[in-house]
C-alpha positions in Angstrom: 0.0 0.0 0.0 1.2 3.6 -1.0 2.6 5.6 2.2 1.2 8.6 2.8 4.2 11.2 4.5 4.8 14.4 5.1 7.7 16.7 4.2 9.1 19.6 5.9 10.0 22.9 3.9 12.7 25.1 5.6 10.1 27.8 6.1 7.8 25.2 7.6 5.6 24.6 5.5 4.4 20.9 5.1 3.7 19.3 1.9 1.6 16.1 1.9 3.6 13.2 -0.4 3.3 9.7 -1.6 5.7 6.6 -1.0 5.4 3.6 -3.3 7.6 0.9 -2.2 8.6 -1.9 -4.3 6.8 -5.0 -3.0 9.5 -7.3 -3.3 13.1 -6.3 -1.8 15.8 -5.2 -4.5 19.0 -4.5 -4.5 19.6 -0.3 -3.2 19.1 1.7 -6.7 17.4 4.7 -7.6 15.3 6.6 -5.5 12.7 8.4 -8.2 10.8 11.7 -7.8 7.7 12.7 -10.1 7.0 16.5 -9.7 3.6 17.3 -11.2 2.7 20.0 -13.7 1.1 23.1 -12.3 -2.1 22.6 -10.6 -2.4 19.0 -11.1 -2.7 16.8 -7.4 -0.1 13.8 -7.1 -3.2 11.1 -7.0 -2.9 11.6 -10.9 0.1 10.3 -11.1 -0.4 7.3 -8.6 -0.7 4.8 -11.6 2.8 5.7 -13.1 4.5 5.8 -9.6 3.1 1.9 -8.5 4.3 1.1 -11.9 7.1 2.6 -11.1 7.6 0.4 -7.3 6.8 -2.7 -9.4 10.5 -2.2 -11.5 12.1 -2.4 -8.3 12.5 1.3 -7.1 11.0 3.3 -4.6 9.0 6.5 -5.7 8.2 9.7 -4.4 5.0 11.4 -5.3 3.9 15.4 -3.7 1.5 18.3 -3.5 3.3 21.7 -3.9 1.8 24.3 -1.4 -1.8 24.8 -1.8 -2.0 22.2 -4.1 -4.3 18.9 -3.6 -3.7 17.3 0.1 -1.0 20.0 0.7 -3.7 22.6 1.1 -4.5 24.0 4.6 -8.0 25.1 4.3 -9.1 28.0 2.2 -6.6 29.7 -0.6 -8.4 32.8 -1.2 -5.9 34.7 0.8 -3.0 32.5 -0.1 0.4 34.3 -1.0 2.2 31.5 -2.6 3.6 32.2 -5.9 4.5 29.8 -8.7 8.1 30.3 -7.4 7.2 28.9 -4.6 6.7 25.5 -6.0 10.5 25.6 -7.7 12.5 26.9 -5.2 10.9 26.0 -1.4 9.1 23.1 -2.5 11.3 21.1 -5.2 14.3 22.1 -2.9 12.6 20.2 0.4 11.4 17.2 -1.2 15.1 16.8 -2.7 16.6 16.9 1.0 13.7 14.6 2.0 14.9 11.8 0.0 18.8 12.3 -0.1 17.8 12.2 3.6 15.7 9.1 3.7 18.0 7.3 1.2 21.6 8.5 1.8 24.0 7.3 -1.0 21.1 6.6 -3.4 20.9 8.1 -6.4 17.9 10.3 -7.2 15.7 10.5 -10.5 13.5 12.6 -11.3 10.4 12.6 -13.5 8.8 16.3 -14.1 5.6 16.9 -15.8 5.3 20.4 -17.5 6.3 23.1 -14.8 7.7 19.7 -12.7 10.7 19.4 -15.2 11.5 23.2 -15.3 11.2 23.7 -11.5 14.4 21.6 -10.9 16.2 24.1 -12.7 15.0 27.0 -10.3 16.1 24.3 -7.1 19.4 25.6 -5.3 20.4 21.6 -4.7 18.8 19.9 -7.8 22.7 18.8 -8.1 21.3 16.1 -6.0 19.3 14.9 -8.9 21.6 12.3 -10.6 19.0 11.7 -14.1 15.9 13.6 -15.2 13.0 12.5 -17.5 10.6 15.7 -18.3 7.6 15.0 -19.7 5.9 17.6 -21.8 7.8 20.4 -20.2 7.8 23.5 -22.1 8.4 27.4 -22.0 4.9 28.6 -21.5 4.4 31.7 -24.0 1.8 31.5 -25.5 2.5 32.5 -28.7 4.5 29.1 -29.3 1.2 26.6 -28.7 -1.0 25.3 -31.2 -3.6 27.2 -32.8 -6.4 27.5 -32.0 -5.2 26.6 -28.1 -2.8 29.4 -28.5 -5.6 31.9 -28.6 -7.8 30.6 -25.7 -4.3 30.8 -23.4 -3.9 34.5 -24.7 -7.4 35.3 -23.8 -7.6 33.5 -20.6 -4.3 34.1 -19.1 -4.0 37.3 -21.0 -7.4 39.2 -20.3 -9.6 37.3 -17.8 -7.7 34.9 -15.5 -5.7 37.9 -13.7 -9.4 39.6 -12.5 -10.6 36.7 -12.0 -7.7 35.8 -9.6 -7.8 38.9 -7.9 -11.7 39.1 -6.9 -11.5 35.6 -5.8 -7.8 35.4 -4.2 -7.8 31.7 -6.6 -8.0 30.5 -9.8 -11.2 28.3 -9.6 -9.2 24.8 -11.1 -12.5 24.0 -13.6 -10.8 26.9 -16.0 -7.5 25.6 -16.6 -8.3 21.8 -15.7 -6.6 21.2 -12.6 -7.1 22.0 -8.7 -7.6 25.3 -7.4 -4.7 27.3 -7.7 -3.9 30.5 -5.6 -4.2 33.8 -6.9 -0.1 35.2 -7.0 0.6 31.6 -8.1 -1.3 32.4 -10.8 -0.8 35.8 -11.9 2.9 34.9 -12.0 2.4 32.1 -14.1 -0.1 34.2 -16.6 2.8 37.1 -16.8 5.9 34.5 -17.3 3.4 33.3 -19.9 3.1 36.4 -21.9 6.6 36.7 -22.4 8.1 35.0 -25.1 11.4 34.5 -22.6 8.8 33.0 -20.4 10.4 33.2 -16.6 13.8 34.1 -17.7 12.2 37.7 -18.6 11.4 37.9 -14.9 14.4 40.3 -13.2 12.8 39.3 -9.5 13.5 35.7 -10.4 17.3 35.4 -9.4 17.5 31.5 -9.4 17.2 31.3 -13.2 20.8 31.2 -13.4 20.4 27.9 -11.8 19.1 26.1 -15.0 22.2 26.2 -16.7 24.2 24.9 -13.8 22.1 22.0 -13.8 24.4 19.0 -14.7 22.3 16.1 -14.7 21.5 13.8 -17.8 18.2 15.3 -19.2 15.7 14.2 -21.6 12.4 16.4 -23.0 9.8 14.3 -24.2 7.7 16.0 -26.7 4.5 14.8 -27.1 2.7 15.1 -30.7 -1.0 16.1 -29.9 0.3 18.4 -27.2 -1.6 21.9 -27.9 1.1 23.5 -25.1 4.0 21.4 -25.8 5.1 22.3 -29.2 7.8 21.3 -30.0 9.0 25.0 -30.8 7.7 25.0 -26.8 9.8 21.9 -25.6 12.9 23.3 -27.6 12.6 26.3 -26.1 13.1 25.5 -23.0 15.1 22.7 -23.7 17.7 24.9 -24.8 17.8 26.9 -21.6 19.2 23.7 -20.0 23.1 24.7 -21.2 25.3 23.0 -18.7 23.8 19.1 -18.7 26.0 16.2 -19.1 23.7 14.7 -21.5 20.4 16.4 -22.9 18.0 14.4 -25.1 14.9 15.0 -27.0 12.3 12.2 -27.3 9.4 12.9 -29.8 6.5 10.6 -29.0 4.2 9.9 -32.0 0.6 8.5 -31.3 1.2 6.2 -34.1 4.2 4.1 -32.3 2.2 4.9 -28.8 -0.6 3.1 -30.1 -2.8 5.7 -29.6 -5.4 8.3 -31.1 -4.6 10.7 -29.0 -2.0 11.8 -26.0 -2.4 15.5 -25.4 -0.4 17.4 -22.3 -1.8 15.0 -19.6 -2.6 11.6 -21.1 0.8 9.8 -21.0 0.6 9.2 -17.1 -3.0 7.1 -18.3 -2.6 3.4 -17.9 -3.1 2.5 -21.5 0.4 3.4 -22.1 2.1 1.1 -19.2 3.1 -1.5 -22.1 4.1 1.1 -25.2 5.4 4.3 -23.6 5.9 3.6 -19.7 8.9 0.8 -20.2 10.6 3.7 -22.8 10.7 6.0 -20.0 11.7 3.2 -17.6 14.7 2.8 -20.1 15.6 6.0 -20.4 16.1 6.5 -16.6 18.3 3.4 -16.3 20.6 4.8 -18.7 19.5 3.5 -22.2 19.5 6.1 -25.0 16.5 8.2 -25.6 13.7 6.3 -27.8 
């Protein structure tokens, strides 16, 4: 059975996780991390992380602040930002498990903003491999049309109001949880620049992402309407100082499937076409 824990943040702040444990004892190996995009709870990626457990290695789901079971009650008033989520959160779940599993190394699977965030994280040096799924600079001008347009108007025009009369972004807009209101104002201004958050001059940690060492891979998913790939190569490019850095382009036709979109690889349908690639790619095979 999945463990539920909590994690301390240095500021206090606790953030609920998820501990799948193999079910049969393995040899020490990889300790692995998934990070979820922005406003998504951990419970959606549950199926991956089991699947995950079963290969032998122990996995490590969370909730940001504010987010799913890390939320404390209302968020109307809330003053996290999306910053928050890179460089408290990402940061205290790393020292959880290098904690928890000294001398083990640690992977990490980010979907969307959970691949860039490691790049904000003062310590991701602790993460030894990264697999980013669907991760991409958010301007909008780089997503599909006519997706493009709805982000412009809804980011762009009436998400910030929105936000500010309520304190929160009600989650039925954007397809997610709840999300507090700075978090996302923040998000909606990185994502009218085209330098996304590297435009930001209150964002001091961005020189962190090309410090970050770590093999990475970007997969790029075909039907994603926000993961172009002009989106995943943007961002992909920011990532300067890897040992490695990859670029997998999933196609529905070798996944099997009609359609993927942003979210859909984590779905179960793909545990026997796209789940063992990713598997492969963590243990050190080439990208697919």
């Amino acid at each position: 059975m999945p463990q539920v824990i909590a994690i301390t943040a240095k500021d206090g702040r606790k953030l609920a996780a998820t501990l799948y444990e193999p079910l049969v004892a393995a040899p020490p190996g990889p300790v692995t991390v998934i990070a979820g995009g922005a406003g998504i709870a951990q419970r959606y990626y549950g199926r991956f992380a089991a699947y995950l457990a079963e290969q032998g290695r122990p996995t490590l789901t969370f909730d940001y602040r504010d987010i799913g079971r890390s939320r404390a009650g209302s968020i109307a008033r809330s003053p996290v930002l999306m910053r928050d989520w890179c460089i408290r959160d990402v940061p205290a779940v790393l020292e959880h498990v290098n904690r928890q599993w000294p001398g083990r190394p640690i992977q990490w699977v980010g979907h969307s903003m959970g691949g860039f965030a490691t790049g904000l994280a003062h310590n991701n040096a602790l993460i030894v491999r990264q697999l980013n799924i669907a991760t991409l600079s958010g301007y909008w001008g780089r997503m599909a049309v006519p997706e493009r347009y709805r982000v412009r108007i809804l980011m762009g025009v009436l998400g910030i109001p929105i936000a500010r009369m309520l304190g929160y972004l009600p989650g039925y807009l954007m397809g997610g949880e709840d999300m507090p209101g700075p978090a996302f104002i923040e998000w909606a201004r990185w994502c009218m620049q085209p330098d996304f958050f590297f435009a930001d001059p209150t964002l001091q940690e961005v020189e962190l992402v090309a410090r970050f060492r770590a093999p990475i891979c970007f997969a790029q998913i075909e039907d994603d309407s926000w993961g172009t790939p002009a989106a995943v190569d943007a961002i992909a490019s920011r990532f300067t100082g890897n040992a490695e850095r990859a670029l997998w382009r999933i196609r529905l036709h070798d996944a099997g499937a009609s359609k993927i979109g942003h979210h859909g690889f984590f779905r179960d349908q793909f545990r026997d076409s796209l789940w063992p690639k990713a598997l492969a790619w963590l243990d050190g095979q080439p990208a697919p």
